[in-house]
mmCIF file of the N, C-alpha and C atoms, coordinates in Angstrom:
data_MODEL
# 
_entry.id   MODEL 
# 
loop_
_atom_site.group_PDB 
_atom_site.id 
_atom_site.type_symbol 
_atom_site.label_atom_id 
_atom_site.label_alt_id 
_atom_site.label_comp_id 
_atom_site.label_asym_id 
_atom_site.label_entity_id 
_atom_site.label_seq_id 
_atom_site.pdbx_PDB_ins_code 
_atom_site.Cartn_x 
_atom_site.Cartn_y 
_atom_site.Cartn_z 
_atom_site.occupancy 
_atom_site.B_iso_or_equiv 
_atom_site.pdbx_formal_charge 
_atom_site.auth_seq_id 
_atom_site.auth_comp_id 
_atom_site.auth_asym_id 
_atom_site.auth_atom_id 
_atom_site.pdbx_PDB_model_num 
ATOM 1   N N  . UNK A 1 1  ? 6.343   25.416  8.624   1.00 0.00 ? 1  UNK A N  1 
ATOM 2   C CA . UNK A 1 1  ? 4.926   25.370  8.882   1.00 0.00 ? 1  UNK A CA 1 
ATOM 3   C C  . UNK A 1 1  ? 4.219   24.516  7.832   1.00 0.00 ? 1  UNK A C  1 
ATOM 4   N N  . UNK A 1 2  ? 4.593   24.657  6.656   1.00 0.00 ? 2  UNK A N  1 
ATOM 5   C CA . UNK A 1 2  ? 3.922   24.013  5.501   1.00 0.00 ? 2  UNK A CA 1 
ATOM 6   C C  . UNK A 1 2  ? 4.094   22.092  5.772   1.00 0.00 ? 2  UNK A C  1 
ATOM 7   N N  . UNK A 1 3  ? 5.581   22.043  6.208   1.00 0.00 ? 3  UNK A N  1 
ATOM 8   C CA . UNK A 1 3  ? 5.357   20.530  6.491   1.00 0.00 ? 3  UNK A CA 1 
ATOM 9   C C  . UNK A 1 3  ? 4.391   20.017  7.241   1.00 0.00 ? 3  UNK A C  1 
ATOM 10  N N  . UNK A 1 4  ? 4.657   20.792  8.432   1.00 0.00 ? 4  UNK A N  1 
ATOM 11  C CA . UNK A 1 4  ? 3.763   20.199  9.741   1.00 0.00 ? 4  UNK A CA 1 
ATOM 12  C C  . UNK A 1 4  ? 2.543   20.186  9.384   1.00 0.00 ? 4  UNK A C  1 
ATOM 13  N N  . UNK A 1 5  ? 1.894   20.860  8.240   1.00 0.00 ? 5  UNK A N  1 
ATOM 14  C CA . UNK A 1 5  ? 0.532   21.109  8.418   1.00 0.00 ? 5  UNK A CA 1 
ATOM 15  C C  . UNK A 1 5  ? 0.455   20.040  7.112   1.00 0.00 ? 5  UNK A C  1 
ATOM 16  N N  . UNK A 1 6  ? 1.299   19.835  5.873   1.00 0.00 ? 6  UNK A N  1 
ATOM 17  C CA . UNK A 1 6  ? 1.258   18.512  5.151   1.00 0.00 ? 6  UNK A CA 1 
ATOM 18  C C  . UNK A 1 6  ? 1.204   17.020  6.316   1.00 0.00 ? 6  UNK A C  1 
ATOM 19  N N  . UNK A 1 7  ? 1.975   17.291  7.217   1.00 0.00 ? 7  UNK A N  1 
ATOM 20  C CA . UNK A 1 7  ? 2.370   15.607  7.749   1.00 0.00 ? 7  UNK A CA 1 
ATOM 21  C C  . UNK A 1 7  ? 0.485   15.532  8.752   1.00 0.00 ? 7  UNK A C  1 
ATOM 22  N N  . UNK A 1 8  ? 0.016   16.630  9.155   1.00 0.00 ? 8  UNK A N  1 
ATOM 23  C CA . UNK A 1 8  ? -1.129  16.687  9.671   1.00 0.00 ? 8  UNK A CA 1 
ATOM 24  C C  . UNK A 1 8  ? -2.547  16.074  9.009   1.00 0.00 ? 8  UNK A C  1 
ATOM 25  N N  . UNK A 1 9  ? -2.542  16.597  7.961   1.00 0.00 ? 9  UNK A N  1 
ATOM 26  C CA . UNK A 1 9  ? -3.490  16.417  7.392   1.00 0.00 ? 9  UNK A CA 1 
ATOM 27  C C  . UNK A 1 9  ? -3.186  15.028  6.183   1.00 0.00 ? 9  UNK A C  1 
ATOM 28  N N  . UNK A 1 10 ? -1.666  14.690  5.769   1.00 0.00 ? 10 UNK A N  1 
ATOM 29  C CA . UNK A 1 10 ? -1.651  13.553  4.537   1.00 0.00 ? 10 UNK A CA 1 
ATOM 30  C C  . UNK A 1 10 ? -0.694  12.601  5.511   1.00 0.00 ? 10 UNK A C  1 
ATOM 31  N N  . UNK A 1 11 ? -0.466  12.456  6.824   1.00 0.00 ? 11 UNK A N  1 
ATOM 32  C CA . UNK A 1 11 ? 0.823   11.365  7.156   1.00 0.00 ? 11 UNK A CA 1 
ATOM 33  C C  . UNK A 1 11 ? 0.549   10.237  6.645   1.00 0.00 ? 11 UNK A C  1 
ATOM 34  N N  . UNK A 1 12 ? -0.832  9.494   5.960   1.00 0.00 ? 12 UNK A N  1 
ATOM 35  C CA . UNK A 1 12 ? -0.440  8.278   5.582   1.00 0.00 ? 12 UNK A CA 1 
ATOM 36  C C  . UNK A 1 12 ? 0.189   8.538   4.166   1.00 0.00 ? 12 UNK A C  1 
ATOM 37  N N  . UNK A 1 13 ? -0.520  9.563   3.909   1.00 0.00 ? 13 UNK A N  1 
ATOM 38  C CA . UNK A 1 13 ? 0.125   9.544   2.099   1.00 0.00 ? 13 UNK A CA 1 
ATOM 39  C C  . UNK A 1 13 ? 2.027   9.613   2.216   1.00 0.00 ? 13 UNK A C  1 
ATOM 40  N N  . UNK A 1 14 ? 2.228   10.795  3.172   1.00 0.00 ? 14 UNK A N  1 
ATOM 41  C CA . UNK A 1 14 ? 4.013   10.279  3.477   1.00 0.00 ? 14 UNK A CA 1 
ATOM 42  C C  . UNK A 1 14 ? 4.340   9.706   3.628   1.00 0.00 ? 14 UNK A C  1 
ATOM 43  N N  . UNK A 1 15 ? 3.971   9.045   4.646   1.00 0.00 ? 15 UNK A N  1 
ATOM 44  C CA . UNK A 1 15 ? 4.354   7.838   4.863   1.00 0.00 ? 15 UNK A CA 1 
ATOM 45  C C  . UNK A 1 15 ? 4.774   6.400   3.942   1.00 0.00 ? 15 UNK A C  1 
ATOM 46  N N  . UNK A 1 16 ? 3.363   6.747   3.201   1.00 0.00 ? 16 UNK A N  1 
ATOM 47  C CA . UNK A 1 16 ? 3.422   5.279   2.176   1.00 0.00 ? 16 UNK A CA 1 
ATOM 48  C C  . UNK A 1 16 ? 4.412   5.738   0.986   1.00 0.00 ? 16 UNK A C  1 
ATOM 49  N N  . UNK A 1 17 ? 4.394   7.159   0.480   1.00 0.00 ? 17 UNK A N  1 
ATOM 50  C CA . UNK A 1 17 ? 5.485   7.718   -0.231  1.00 0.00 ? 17 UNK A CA 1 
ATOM 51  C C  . UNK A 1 17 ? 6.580   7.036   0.113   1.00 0.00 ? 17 UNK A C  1 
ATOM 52  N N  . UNK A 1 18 ? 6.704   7.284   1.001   1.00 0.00 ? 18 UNK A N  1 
ATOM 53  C CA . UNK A 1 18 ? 8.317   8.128   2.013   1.00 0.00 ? 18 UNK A CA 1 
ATOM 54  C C  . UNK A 1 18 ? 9.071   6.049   1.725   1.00 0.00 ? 18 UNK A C  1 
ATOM 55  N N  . UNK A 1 19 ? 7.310   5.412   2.309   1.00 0.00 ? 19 UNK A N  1 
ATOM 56  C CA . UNK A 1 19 ? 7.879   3.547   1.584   1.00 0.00 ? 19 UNK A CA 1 
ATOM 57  C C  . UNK A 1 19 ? 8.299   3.013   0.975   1.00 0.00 ? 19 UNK A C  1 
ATOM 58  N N  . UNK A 1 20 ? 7.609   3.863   -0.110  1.00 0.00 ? 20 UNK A N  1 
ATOM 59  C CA . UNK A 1 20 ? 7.382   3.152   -1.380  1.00 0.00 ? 20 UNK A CA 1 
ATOM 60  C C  . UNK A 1 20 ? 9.318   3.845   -2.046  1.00 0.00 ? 20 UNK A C  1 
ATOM 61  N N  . UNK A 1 21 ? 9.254   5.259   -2.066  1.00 0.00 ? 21 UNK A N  1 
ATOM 62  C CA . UNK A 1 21 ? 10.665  5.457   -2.304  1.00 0.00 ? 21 UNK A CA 1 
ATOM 63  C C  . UNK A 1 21 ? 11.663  4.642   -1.309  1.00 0.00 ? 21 UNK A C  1 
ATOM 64  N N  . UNK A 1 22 ? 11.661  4.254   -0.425  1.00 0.00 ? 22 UNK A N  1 
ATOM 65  C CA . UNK A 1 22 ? 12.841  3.681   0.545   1.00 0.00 ? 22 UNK A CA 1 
ATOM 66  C C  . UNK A 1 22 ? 12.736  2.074   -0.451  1.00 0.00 ? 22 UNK A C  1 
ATOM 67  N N  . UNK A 1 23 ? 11.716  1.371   -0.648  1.00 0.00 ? 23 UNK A N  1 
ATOM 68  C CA . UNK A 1 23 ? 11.819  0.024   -0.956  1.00 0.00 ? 23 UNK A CA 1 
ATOM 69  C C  . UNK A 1 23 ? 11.864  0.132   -2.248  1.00 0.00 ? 23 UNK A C  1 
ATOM 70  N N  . UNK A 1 24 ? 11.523  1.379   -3.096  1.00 0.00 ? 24 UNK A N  1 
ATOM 71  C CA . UNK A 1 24 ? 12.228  1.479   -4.631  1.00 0.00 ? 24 UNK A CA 1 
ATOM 72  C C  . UNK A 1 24 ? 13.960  1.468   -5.000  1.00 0.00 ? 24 UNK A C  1 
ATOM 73  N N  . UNK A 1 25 ? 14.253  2.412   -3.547  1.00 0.00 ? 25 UNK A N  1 
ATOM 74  C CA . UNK A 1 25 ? 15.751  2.422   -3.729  1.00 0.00 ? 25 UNK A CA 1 
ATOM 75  C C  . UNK A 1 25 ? 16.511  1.536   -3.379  1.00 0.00 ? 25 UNK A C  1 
ATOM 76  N N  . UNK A 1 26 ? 16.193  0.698   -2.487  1.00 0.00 ? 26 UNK A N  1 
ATOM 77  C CA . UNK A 1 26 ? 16.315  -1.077  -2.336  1.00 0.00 ? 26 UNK A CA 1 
ATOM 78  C C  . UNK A 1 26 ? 16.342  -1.707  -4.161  1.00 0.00 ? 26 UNK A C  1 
ATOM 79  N N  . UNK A 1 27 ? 15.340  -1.896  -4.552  1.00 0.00 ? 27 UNK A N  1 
ATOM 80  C CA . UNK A 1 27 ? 15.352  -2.714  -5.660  1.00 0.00 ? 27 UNK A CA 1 
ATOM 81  C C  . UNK A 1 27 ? 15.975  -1.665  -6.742  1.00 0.00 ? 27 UNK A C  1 
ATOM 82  N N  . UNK A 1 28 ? 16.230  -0.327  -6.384  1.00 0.00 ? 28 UNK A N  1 
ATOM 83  C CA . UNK A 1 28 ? 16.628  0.489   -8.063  1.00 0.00 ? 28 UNK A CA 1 
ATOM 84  C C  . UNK A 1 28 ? 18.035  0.565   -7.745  1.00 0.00 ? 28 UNK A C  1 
ATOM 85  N N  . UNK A 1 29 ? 18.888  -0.470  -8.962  1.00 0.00 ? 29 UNK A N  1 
ATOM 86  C CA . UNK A 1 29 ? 20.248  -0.133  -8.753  1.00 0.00 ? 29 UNK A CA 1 
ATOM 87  C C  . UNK A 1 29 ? 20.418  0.506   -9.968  1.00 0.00 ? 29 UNK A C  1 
ATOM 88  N N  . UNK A 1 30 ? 19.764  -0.060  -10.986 1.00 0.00 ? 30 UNK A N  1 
ATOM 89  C CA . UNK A 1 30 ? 20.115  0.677   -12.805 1.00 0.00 ? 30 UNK A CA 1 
ATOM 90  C C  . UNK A 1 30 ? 18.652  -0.189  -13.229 1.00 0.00 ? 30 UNK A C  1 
ATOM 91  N N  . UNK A 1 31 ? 18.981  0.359   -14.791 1.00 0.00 ? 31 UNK A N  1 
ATOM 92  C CA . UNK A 1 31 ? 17.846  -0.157  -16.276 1.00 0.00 ? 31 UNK A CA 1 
ATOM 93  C C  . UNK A 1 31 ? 16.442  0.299   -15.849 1.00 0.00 ? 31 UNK A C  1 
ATOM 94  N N  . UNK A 1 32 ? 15.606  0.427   -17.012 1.00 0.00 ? 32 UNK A N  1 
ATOM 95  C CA . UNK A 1 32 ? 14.951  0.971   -17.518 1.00 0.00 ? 32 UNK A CA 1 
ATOM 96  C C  . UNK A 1 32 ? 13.520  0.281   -16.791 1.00 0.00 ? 32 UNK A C  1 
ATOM 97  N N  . UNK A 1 33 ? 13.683  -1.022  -16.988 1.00 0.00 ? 33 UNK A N  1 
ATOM 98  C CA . UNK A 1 33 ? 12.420  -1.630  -15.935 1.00 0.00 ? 33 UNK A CA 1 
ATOM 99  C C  . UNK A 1 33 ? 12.302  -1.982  -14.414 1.00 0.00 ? 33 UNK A C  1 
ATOM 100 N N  . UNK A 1 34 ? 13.718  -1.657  -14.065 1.00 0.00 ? 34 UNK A N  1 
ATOM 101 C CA . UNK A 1 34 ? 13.814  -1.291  -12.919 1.00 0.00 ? 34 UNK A CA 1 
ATOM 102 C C  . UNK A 1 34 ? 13.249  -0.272  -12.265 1.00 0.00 ? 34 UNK A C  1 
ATOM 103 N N  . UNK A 1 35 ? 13.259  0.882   -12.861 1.00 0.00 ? 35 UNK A N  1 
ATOM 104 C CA . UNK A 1 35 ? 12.602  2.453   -12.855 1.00 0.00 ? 35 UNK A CA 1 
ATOM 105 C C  . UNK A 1 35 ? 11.094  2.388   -12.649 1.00 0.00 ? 35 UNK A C  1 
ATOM 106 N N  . UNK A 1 36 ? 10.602  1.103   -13.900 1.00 0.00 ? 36 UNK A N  1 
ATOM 107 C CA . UNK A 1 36 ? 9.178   1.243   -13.649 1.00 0.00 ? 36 UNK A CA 1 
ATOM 108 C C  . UNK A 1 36 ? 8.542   0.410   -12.547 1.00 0.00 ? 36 UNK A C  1 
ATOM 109 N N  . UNK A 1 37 ? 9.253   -0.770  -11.882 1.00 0.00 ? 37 UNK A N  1 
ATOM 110 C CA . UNK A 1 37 ? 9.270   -1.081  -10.942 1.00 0.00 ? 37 UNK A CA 1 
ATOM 111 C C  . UNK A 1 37 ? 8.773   0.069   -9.142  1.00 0.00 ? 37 UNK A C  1 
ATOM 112 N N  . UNK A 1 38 ? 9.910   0.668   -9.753  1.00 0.00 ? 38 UNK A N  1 
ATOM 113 C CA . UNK A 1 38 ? 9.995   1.903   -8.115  1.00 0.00 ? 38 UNK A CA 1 
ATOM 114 C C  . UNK A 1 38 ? 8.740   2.456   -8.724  1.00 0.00 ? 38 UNK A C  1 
ATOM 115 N N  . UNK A 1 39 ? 8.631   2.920   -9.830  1.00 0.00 ? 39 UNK A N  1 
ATOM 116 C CA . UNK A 1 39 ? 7.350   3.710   -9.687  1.00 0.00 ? 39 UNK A CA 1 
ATOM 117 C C  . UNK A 1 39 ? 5.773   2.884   -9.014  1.00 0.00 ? 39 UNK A C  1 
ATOM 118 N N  . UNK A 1 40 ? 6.035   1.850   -9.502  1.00 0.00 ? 40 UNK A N  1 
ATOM 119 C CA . UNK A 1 40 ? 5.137   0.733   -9.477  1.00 0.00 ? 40 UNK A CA 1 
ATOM 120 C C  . UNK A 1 40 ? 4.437   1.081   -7.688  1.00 0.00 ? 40 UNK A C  1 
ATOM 121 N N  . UNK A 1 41 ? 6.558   0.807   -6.655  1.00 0.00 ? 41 UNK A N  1 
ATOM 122 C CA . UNK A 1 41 ? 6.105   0.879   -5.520  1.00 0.00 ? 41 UNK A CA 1 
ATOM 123 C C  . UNK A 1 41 ? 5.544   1.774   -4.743  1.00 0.00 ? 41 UNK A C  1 
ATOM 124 N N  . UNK A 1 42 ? 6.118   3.172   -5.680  1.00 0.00 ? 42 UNK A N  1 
ATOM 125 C CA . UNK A 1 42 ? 6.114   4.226   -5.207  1.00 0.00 ? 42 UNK A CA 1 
ATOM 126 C C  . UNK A 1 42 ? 4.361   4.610   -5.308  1.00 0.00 ? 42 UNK A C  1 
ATOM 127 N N  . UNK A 1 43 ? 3.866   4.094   -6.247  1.00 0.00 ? 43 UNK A N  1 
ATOM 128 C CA . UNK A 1 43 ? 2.055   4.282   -6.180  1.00 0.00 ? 43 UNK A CA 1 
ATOM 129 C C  . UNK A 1 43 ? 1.432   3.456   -5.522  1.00 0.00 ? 43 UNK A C  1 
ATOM 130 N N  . UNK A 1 44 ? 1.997   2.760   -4.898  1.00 0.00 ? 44 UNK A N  1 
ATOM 131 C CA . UNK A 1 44 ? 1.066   1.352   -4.004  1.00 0.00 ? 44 UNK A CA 1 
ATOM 132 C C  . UNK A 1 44 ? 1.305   1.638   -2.985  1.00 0.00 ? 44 UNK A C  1 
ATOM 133 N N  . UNK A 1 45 ? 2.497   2.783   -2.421  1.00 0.00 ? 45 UNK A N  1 
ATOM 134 C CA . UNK A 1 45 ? 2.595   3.103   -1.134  1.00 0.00 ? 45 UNK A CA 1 
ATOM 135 C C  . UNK A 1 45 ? 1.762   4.428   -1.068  1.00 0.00 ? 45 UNK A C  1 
ATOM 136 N N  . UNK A 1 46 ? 1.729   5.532   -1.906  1.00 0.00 ? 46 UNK A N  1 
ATOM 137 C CA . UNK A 1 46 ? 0.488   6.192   -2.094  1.00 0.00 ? 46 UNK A CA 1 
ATOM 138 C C  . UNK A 1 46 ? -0.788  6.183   -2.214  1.00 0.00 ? 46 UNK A C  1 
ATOM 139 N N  . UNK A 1 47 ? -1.158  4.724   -2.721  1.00 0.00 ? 47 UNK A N  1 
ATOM 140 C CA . UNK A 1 47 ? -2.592  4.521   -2.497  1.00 0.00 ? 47 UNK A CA 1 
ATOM 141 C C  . UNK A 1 47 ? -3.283  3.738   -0.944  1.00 0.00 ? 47 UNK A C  1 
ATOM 142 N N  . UNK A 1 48 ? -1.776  3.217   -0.558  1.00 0.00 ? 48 UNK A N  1 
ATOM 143 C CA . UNK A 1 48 ? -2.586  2.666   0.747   1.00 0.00 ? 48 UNK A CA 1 
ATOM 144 C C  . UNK A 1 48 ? -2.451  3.633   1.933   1.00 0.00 ? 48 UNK A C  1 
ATOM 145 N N  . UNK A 1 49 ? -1.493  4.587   1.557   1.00 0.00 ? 49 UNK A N  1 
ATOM 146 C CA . UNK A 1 49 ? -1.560  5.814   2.925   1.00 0.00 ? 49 UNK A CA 1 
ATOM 147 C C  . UNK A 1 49 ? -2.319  6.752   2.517   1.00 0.00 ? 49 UNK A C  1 
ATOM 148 N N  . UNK A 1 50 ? -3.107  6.805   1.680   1.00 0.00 ? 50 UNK A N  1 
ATOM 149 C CA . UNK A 1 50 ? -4.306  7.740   0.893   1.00 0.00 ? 50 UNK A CA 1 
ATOM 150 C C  . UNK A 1 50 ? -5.622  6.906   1.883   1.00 0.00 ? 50 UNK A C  1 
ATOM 151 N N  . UNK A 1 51 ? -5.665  5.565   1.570   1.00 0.00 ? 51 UNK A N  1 
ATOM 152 C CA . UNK A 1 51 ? -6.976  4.894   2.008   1.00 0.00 ? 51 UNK A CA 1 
ATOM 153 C C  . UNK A 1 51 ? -6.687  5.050   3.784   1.00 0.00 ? 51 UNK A C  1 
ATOM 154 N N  . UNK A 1 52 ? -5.518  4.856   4.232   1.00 0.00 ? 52 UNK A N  1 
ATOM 155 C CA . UNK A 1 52 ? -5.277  5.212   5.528   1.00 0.00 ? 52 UNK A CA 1 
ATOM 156 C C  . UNK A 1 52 ? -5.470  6.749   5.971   1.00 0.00 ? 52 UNK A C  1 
ATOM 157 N N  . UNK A 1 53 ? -5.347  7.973   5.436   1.00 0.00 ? 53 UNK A N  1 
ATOM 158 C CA . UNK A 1 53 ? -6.102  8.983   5.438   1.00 0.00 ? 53 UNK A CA 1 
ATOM 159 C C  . UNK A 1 53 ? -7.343  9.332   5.544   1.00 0.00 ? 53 UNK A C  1 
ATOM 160 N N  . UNK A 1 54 ? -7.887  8.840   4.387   1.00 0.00 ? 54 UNK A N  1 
ATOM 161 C CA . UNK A 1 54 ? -9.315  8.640   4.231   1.00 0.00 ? 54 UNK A CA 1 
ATOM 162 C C  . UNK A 1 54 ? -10.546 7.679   5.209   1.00 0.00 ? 54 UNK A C  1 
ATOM 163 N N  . UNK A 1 55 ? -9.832  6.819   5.757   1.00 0.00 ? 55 UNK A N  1 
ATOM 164 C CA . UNK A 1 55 ? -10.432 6.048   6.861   1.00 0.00 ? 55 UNK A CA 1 
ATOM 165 C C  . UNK A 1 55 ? -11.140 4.369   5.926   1.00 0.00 ? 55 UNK A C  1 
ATOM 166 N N  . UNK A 1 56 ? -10.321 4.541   5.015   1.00 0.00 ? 56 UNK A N  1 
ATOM 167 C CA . UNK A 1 56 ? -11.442 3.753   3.654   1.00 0.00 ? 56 UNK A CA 1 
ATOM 168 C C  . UNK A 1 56 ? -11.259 2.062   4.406   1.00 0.00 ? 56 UNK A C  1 
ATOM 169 N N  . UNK A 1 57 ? -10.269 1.973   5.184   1.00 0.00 ? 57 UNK A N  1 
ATOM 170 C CA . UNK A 1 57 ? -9.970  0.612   5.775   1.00 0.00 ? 57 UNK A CA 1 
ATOM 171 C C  . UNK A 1 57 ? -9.072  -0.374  4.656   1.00 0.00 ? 57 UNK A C  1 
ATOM 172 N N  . UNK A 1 58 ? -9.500  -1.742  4.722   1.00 0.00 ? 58 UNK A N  1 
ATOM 173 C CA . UNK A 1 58 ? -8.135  -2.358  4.047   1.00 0.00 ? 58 UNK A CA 1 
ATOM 174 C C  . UNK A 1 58 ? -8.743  -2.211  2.649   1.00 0.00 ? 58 UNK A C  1 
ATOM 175 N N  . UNK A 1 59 ? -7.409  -2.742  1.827   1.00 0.00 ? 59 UNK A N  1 
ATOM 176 C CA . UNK A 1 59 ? -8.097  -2.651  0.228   1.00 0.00 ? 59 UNK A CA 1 
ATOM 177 C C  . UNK A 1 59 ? -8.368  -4.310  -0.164  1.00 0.00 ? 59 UNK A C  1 
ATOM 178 N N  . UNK A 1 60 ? -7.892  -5.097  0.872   1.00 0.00 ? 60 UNK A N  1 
ATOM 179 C CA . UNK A 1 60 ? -8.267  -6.727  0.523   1.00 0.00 ? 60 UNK A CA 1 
ATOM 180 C C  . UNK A 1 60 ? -9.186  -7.230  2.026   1.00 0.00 ? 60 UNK A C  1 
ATOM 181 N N  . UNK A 1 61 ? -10.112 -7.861  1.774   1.00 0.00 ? 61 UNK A N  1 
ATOM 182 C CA . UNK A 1 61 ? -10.883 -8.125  3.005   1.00 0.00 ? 61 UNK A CA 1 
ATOM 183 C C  . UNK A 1 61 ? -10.554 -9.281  2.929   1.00 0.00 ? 61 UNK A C  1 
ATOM 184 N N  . UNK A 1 62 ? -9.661  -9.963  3.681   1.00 0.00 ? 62 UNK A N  1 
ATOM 185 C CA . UNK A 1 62 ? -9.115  -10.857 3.707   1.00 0.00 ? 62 UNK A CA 1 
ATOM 186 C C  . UNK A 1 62 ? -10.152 -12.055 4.224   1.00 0.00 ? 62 UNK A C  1 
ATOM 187 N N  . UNK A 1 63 ? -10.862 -11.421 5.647   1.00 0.00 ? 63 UNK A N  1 
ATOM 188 C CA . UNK A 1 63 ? -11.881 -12.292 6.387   1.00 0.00 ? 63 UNK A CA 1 
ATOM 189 C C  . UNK A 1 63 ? -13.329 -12.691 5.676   1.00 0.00 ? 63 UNK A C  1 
ATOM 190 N N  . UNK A 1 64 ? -13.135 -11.586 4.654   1.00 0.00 ? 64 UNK A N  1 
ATOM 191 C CA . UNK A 1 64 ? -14.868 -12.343 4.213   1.00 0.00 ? 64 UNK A CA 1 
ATOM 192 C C  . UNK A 1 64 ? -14.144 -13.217 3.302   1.00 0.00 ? 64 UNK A C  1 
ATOM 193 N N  . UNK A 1 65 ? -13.410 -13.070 2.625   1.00 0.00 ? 65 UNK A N  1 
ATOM 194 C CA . UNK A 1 65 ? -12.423 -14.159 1.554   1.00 0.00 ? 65 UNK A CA 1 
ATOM 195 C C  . UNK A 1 65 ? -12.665 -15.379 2.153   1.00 0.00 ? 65 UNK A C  1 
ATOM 196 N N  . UNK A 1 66 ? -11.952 -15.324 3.428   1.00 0.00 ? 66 UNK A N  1 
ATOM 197 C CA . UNK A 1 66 ? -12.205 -16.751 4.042   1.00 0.00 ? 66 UNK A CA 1 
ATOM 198 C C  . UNK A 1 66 ? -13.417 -17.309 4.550   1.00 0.00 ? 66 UNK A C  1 
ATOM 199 N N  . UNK A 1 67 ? -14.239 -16.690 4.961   1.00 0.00 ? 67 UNK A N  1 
ATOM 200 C CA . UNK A 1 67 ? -15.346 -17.383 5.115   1.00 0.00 ? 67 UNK A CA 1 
ATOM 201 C C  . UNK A 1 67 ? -15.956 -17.673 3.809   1.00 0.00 ? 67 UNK A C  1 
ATOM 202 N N  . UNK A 1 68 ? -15.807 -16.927 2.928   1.00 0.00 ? 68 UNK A N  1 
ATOM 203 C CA . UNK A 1 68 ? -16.338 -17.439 1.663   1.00 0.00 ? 68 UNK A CA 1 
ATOM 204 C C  . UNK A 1 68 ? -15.854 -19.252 0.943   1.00 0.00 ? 68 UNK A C  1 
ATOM 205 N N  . UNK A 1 69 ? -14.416 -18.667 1.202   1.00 0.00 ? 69 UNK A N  1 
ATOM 206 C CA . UNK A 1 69 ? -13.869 -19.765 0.361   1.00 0.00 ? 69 UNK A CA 1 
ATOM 207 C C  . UNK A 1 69 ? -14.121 -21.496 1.510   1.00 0.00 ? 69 UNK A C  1 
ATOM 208 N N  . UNK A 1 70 ? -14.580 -20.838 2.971   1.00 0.00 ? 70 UNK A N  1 
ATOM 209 C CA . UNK A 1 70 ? -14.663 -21.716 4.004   1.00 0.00 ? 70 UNK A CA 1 
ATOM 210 C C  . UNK A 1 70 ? -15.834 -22.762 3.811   1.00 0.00 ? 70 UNK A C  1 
ATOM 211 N N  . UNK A 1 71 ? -17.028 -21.572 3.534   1.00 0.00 ? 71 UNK A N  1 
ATOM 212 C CA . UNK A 1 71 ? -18.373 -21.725 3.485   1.00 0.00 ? 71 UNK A CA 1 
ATOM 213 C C  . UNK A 1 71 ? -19.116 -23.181 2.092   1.00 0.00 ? 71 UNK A C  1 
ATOM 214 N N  . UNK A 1 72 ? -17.910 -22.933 1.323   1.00 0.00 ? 72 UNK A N  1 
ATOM 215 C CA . UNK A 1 72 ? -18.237 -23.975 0.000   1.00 0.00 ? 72 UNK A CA 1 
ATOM 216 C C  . UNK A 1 72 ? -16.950 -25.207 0.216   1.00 0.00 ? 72 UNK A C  1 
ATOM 217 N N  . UNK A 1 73 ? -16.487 -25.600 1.080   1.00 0.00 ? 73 UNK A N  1 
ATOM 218 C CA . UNK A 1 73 ? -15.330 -26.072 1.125   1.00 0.00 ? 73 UNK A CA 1 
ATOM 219 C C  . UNK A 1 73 ? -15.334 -26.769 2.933   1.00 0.00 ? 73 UNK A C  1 
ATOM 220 N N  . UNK A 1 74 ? -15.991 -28.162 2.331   1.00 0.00 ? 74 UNK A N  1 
ATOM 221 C CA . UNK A 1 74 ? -16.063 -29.225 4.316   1.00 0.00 ? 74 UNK A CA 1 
ATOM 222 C C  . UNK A 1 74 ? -15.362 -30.021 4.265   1.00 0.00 ? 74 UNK A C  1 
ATOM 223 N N  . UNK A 1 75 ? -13.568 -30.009 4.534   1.00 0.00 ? 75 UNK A N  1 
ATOM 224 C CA . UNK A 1 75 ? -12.944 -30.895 4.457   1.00 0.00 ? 75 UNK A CA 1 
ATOM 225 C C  . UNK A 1 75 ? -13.364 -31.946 5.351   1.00 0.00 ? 75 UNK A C  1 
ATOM 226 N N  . UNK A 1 76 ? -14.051 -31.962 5.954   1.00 0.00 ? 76 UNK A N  1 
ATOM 227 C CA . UNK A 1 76 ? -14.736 -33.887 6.606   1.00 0.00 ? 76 UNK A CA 1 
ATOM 228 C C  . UNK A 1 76 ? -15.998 -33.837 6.125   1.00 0.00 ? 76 UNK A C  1 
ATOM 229 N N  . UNK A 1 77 ? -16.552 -34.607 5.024   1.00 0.00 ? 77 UNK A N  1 
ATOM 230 C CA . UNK A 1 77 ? -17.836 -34.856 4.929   1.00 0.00 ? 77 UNK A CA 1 
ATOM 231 C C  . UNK A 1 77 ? -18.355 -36.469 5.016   1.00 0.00 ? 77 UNK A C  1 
# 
C-alpha cells in the first residue's frame, strides 16, 4: 500500500530517481569521482521529476531563448 500511494502522489520524483540511479550505474564502474558523478545524476533526475510533480514545467525555456537570441540577430540585412 505504501508504494502505490508513494508512486501516486511522487511518480515523477521515481521516476527521475529510479533515472538518475539506472544512468549512474551505467557510468559507476569504480573511484571516488565517479561516485560523485552518480550522485550528481542521481539529483538532476530528482529535481526534474520533482518539477514534473509539481506542475513547475521545464527548467530551460528553450523558446523564449530563441526568440531572444533571434530578435538581436538579422542574418540578411
Amino acid at each position: 500500500m505504501f508504494w502505490k500511494e508513494m508512486w501516486e502522489s511522487h511518480r515523477g520524483r521515481v521516476v527521475g530517481v529510479a533515472g538518475g540511479i539506472l544512468f549512474g550505474f551505467i557510468y559507476l564502474i569504480a573511484g571516488f569521482w565517479n561516485m560523485l558523478f552518480f550522485a550528481l545524476l542521481v539529483f538532476i533526475g530528482y529535481t526534474f521529476g520533482k518539477r514534473k510533480d509539481l506542475s513547475q514545467g521545464a527548467l530551460v525555456h528553450w523558446r523564449e531563448i530563441g526568440q531572444w537570441l533571434s530578435s538581436g540577430w538579422r542574418p540578411f540585412k
